[in-house]
C-alpha positions as CSV (number, residue, x, y, z in Angstrom):
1,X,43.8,80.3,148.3
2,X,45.2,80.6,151.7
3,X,48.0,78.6,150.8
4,X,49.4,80.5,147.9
5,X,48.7,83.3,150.1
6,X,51.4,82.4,152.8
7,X,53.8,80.9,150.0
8,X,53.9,84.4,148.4
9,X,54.2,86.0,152.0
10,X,56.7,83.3,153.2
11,X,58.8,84.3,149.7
12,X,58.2,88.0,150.4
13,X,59.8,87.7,153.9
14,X,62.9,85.7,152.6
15,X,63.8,87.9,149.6
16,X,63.2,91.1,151.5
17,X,64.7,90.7,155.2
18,X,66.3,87.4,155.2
19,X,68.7,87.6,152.4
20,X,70.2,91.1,153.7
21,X,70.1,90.1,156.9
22,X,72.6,87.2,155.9
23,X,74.2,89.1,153.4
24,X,74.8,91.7,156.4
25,X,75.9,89.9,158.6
26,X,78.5,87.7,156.3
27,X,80.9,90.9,155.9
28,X,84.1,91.5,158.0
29,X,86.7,94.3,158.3
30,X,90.2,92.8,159.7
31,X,92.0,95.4,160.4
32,X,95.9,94.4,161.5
33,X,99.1,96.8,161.7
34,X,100.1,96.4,158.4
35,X,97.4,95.7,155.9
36,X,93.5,95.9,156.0
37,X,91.2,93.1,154.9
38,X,87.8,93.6,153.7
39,X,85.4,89.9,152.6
40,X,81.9,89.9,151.8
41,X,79.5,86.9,150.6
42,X,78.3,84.4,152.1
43,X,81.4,82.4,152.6
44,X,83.8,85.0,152.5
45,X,84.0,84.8,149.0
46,X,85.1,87.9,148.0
47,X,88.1,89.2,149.4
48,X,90.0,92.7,149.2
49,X,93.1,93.5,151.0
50,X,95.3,97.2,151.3
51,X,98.5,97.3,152.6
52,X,99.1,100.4,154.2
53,X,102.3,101.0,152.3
54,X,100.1,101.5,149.4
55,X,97.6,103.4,151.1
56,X,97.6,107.1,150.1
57,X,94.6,108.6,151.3
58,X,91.6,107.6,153.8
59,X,88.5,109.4,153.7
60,X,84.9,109.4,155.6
61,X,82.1,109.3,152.8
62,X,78.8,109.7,152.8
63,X,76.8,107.2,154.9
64,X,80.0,106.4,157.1
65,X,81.6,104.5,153.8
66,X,85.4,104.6,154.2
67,X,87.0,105.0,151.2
68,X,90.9,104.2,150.6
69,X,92.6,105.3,148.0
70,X,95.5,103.4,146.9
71,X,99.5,104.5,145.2
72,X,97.9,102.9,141.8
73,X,94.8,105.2,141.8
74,X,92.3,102.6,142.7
75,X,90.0,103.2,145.7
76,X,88.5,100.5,147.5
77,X,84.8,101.1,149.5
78,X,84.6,100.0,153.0
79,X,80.9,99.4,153.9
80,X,79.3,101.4,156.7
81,X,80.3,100.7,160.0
82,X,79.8,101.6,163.4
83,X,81.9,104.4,165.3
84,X,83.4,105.1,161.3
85,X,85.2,108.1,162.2
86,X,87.2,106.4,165.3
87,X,88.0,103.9,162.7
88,X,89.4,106.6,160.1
89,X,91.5,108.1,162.7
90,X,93.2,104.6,163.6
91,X,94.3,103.5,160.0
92,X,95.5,107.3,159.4
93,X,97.4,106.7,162.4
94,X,98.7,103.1,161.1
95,X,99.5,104.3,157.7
96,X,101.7,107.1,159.3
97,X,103.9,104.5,160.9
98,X,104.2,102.2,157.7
């Protein structure tokens, strides 16, 4: 009984803190002077790139999301991140320039 009881907590703890933890922690915002990258997963699997040629529009969302909206209409999501509005401020800057 005690057994199943800490396989079920042990299974509890990994589904609920550990996997967002990692999943947290596996996401990265380069942001250079003439593109931004944006890769998620576990590996960096999923990638998503703007030059800021194409950029048209930045934006603060809600929950400090970024949201950049692109010449072809599409916008792409930046996850919350620390200091958000700072970081708004220095891609409208580097999209002026471009």
């Amino acid at each position: 009984m005690y057994i199943t009881l800490y396989s079920v907590a042990g299974a509890l703890a990994f589904i609920f803190w550990l996997i967002p933890v990692l999943r947290y922690l596996s996401a990265y915002v380069d942001l250079f002077t003439t593109r931004i990258s944006y890769r998620a997963g576990l590996m960096g699997q999923r990638r998503t790139e703007a030059q800021f040629s194409q950029v048209t529009d930045v934006r603060l969302g809600d929950g400090r999301r970024i949201h950049l909206t692109l010449v072809s209409g599409e916008i792409i999501e930046l996850p919350a991140l620390p200091k958000a509005k700072k970081l708004v401020g220095a891609i409208q800057v580097l999209v002026a320039k471009v």
